[in-house]
C-alpha positions in Angstrom: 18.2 0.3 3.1 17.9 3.1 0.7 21.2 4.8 1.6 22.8 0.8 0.7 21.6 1.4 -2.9 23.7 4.5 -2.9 19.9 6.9 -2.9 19.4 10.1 -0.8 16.6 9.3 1.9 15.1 11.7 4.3 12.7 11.2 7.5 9.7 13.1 8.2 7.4 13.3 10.8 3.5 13.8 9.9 1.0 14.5 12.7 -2.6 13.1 12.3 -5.6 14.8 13.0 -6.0 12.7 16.2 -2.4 13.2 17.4 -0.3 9.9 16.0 2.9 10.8 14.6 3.6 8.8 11.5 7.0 8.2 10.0 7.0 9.3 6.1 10.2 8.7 4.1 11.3 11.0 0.9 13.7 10.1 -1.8 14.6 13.8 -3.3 16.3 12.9 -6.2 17.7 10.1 -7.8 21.1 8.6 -7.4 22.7 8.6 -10.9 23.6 11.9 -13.3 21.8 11.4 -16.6 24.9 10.9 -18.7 26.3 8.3 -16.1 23.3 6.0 -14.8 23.5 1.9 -13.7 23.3 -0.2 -16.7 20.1 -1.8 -16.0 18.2 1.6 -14.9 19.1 3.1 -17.8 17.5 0.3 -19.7 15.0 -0.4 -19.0 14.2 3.8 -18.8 15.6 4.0 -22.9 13.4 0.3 -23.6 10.4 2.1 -22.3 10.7 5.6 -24.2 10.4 7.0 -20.0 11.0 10.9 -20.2 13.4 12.5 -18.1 12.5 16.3 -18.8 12.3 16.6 -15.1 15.2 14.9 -13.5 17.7 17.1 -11.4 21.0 16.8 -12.5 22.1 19.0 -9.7 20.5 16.9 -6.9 18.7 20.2 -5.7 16.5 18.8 -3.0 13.5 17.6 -4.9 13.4 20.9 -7.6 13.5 20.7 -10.9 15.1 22.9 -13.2 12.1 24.0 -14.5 9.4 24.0 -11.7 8.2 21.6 -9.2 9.0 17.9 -9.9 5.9 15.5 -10.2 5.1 13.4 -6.6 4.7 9.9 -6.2 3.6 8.6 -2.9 3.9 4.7 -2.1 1.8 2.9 0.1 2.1 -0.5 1.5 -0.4 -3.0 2.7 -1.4 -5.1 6.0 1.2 -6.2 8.8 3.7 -4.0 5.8 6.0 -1.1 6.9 7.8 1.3 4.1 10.5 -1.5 3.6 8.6 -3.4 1.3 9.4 -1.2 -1.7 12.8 -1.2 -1.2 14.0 -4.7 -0.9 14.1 -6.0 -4.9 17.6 -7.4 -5.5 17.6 -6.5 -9.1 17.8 -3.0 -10.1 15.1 -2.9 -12.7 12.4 -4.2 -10.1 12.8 -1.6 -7.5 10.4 1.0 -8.4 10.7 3.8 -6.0 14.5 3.7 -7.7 13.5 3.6 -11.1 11.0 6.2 -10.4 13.4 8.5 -8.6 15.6 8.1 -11.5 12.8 9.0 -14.0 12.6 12.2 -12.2 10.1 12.0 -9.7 10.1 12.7 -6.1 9.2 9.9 -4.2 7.4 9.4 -1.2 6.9 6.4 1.6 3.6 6.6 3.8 3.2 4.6 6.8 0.3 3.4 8.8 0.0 4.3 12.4 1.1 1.6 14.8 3.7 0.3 12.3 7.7 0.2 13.1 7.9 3.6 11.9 4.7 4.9 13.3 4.7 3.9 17.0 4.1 7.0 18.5 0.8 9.3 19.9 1.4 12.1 21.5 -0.9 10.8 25.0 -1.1 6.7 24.3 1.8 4.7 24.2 2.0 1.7 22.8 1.7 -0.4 25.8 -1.7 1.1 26.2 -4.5 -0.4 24.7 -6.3 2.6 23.6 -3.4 3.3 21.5 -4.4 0.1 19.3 -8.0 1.0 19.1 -7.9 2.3 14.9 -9.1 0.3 12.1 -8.8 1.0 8.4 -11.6 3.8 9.3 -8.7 5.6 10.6 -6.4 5.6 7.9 -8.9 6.5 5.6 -9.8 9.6 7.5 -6.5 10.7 9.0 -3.3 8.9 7.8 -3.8 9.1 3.9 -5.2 12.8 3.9 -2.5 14.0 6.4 -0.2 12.9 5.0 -0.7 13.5 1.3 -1.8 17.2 2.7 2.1 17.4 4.6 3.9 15.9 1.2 2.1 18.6 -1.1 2.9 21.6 1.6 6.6 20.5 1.1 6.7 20.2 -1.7 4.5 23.0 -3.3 3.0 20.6 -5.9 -0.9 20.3 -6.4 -1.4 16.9 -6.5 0.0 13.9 -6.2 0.2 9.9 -7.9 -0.7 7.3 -5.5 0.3 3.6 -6.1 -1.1 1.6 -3.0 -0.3 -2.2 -2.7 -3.1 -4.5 -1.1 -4.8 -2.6 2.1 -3.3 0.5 0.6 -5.2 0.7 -2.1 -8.4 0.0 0.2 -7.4 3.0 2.0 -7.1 5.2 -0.8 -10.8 3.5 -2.2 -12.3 4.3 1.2 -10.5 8.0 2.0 -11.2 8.9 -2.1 -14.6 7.8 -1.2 -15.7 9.8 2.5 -13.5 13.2 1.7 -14.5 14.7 -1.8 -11.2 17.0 -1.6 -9.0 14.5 -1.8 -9.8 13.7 -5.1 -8.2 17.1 -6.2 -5.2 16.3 -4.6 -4.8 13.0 -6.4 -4.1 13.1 -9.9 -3.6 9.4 -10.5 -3.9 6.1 -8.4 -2.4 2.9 -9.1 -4.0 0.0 -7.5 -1.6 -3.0 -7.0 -3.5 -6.3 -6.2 -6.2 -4.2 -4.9 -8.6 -5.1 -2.0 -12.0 -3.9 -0.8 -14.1 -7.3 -0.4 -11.9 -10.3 -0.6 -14.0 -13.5 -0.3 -12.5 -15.2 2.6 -9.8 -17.5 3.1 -8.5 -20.5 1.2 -8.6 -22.5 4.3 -12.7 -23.4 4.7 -12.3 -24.2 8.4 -10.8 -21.3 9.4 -12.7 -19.1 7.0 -16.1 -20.5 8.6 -15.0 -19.8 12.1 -13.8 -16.1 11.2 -17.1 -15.5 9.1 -19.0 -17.1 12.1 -17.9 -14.5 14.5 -15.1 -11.6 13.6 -15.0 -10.4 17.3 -14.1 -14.0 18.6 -10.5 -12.7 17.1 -10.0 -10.7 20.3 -10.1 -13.2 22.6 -7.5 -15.0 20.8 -5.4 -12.5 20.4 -6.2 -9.5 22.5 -6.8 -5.8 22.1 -3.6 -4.4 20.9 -1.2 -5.4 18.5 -1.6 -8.7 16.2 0.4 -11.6 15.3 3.8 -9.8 16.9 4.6 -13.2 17.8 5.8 -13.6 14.2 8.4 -11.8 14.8 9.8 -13.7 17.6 10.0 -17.0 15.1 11.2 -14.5 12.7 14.4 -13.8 14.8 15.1 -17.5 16.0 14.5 -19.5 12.8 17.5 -19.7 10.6 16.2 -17.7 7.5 16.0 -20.7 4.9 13.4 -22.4 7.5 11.5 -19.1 8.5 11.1 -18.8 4.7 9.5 -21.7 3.9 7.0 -21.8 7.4 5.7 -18.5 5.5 5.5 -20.1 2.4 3.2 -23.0 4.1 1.6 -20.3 6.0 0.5 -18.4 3.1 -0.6 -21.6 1.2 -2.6 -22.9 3.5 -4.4 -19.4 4.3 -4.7 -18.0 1.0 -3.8 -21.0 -1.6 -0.8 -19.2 -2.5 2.1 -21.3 -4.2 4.8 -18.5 -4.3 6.4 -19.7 -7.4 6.7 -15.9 -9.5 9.4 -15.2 -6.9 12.6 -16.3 -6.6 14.0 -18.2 -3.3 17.3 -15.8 -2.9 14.6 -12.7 -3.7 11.7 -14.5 -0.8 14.8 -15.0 1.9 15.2 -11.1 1.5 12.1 -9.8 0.9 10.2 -12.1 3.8 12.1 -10.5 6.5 10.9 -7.2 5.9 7.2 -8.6 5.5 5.9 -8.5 9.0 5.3 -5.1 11.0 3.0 -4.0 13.5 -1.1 -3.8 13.2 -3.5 -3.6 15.4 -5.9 -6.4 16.1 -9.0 -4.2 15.1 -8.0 -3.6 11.6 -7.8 -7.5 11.6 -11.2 -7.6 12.4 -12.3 -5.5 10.5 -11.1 -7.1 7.4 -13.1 -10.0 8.4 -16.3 -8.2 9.0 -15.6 -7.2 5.7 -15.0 -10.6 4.5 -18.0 -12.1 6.9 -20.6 -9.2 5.0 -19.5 -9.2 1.7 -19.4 -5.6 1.4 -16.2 -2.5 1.6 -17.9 -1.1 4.6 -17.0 0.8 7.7 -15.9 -1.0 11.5 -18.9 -2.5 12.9 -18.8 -1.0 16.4 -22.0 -2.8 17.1 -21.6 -6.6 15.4 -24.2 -9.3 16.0 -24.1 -11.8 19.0 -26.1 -14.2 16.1 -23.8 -15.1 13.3 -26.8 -15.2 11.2 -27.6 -12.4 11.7 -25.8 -9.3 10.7 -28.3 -6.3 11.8 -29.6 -7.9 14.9 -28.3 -5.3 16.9 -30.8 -2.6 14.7 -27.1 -1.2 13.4 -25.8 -1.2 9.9 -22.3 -0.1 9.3 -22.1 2.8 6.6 -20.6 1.4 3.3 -17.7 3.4 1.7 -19.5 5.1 -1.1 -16.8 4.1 -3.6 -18.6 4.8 -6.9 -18.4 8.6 -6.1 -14.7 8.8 -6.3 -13.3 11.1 -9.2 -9.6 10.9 -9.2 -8.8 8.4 -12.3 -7.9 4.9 -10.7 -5.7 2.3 -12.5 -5.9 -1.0 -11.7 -3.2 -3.8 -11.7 -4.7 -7.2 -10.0 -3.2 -10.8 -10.4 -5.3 -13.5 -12.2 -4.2 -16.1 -9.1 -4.9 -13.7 -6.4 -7.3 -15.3 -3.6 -7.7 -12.1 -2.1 -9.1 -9.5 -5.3 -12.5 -10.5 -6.6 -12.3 -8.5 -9.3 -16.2 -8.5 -11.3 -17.2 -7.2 -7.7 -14.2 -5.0 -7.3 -15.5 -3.1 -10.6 -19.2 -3.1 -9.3 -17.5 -0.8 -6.6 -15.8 1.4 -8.3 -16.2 4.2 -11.2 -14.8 2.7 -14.9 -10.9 2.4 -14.2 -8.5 4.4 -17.1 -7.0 0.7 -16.9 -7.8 -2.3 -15.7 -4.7 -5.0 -16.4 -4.9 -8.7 -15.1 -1.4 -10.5 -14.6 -2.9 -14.0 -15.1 -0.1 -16.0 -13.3 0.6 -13.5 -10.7 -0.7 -13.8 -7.0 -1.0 -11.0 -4.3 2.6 -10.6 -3.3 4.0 -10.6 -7.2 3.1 -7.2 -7.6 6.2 -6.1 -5.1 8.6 -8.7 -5.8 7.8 -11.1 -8.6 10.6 -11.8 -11.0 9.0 -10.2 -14.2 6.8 -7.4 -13.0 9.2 -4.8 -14.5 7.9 -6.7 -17.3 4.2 -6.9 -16.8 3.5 -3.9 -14.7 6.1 -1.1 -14.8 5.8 0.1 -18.3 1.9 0.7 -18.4 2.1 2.5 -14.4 5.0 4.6 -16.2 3.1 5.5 -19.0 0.1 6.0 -16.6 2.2 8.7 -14.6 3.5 10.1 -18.1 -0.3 10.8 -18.8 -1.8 12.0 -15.7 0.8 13.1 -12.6 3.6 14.9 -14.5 1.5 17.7 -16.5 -1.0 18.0 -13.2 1.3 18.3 -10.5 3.6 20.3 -12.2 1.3 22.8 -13.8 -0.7 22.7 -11.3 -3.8 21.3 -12.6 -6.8 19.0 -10.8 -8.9 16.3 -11.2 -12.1 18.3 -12.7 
């Protein structure tokens, strides 16, 4: 998909602490000479006052002429894979382009389990230990191995995260747990962040999964979830399989869908669904069920009345403590971000932006947000990423 747009793309392999091998994509440089760019990239780069000091004319692997470039690493969110960055059919929405363009080097994390993350060096993914990792993991593994392999390539100090949906909870919890890894992050952009979303839109189903979380197993097993999706996804004709997740997401979340356009939801939708596993579906609703950005519940309550009959209490993510500075971009029609307790959680943001119209998905492909997002995160990264990472600087 990148290599369509005309964009270098390489494939790494990271290796987690507990032996998963995730797939992490790079975009080295960006596609264009300085003097000779697309019409629209170059516009909306000049509109914006962006500086280029450190793009590579000479394409030469990710180096700058004068030092290391600055790193951007890109995360997606539930049932997401890398693609979801990539598929914006206008040129001055896709941001890992634009940023590529502006001189950064750009990264793609994956979580473990997804299309591009299927692999453990003793499980395979027909096993169901292989599926038995919740957001606990990615906060303690994925995210810090990986933004530890990206800096060792690339000799920078630090790195800018922008996360989308569960990753930006990631990011909250593993910013929160490991102290270090605030050093290595000089700036982290929060798209339509999530830590304790109140529950679904639907109150029938949200009553049964507050009732009971753990009654999600028995519906759909130990492994990975929803993968019938993409059955329907491969014999619908695409104008149908469209609109059944259209009605899927409105009666689940209330979401209308109208900030996108139907040519840019027939593309995008198709690259919506990857692998999870059932427990990080669960654990979002234990989440959802306690009303608090806490750890798996190993131990949940038989009584749904009850949530420490068992005498255990899950730790909470301790996510005042976090010290990298956190920017937050949430939408104003978002059923999923409760922002006044989103801000309880967290240390004061050095921006908190609402996008009143916008809903969860708008913040990757809605018509305008090169409009109502782009400029501040590129003034953001102007501000903290380029002078750290380059000079080598961290988060005091």
């Amino acid at each position: 998909m990148v290599r369509y747009w005309g964009y270098p793309v390489e494939e790494h392999v990271v290796k987690t602490g507990d032996d998963y091998l995730l797939g992490v994509q790079r975009i080295p440089h960006g596609r264009y000479s300085v003097h000779s760019s697309s019409p629209a990239v170059e516009s909306f780069l000049k509109q914006h006052s962006i500086d280029r000091k450190y793009r590579d004319d000479d394409k030469s692997n990710g180096k700058a002429k004068d030092g290391i470039k600055p790193v951007v690493l890109l995360y997606h969110g539930f049932l997401m894979c890398s693609e979801v960055w990539v598929c914006n059919l206008k040129e001055e929405r896709r941001l890992p382009f634009l940023l590529a363009e502006a001189g950064y080097d750009v990264w793609f994390g994956n979580a473990r389990g997804n299309k591009y993350s299927m692999k453990h060096l003793k499980y395979k993914p027909a096993d169901t230990s292989f599926w038995e990792f919740s957001m606990d993991e990615f906060a303690m593994y994925d995210l810090p191995d990986t933004i530890d392999y990206i800096l060792d390539v690339t000799g920078a100090k630090s790195l800018a995260y922008i996360g989308f949906s569960q990753g930006t909870a990631q990011a909250f919890a593993a910013l929160s747990i490991q102290p270090k890894l605030n050093n290595k992050v000089n700036l982290f952009v929060a798209l339509a962040p999530a830590t304790s979303p109140k529950g679904l839109q639907n109150p029938i189903v949200d009553a049964f999964v507050k009732a009971s979380p753990q009654v999600i197993y028995l519906f759909l097993g130990r492994s990975a979830a929803l993968s019938i999706t993409l059955f329907w996804q491969a014999v619908l004709y695409p104008p149908i399989y469209t609109k059944m997740l259209d009605r899927c997401m409105n009666f689940l979340f209330g979401w209308h869908s109208q900030n996108m356009s139907e040519s840019q939801k027939a593309v995008s939708y198709y690259h919506l669904y990857s692998y999870a596993s059932v427990k990080s579906l669960v654990h979002w609703f234990q989440i959802i069920r306690a009303g608090n950005f806490q750890m798996y519940n190993e131990f949940p309550s038989r009584n749904p009345f009850r949530n420490n009959a068992t005498g255990h209490i899950p730790h909470s993510f301790p996510t005042t403590q976090i010290k990298a500075p956190i920017a937050v971009f949430y939408g104003g029609s978002d059923s999923l971000v409760d922002i006044d307790v989103l801000l309880k959680q967290l240390p004061k943001p050095v921006l908190c932006k609402e996008v009143k119209e916008y809903e969860h998905l708008d913040f990757l492909w809605g018509s305008k947000v090169h409009e109502y997002v782009y400029p501040e995160l590129f003034d953001l990264l102007a501000k903290y990423s380029v002078d750290q990472s380059v000079h080598g600087k961290t988060v005091q």
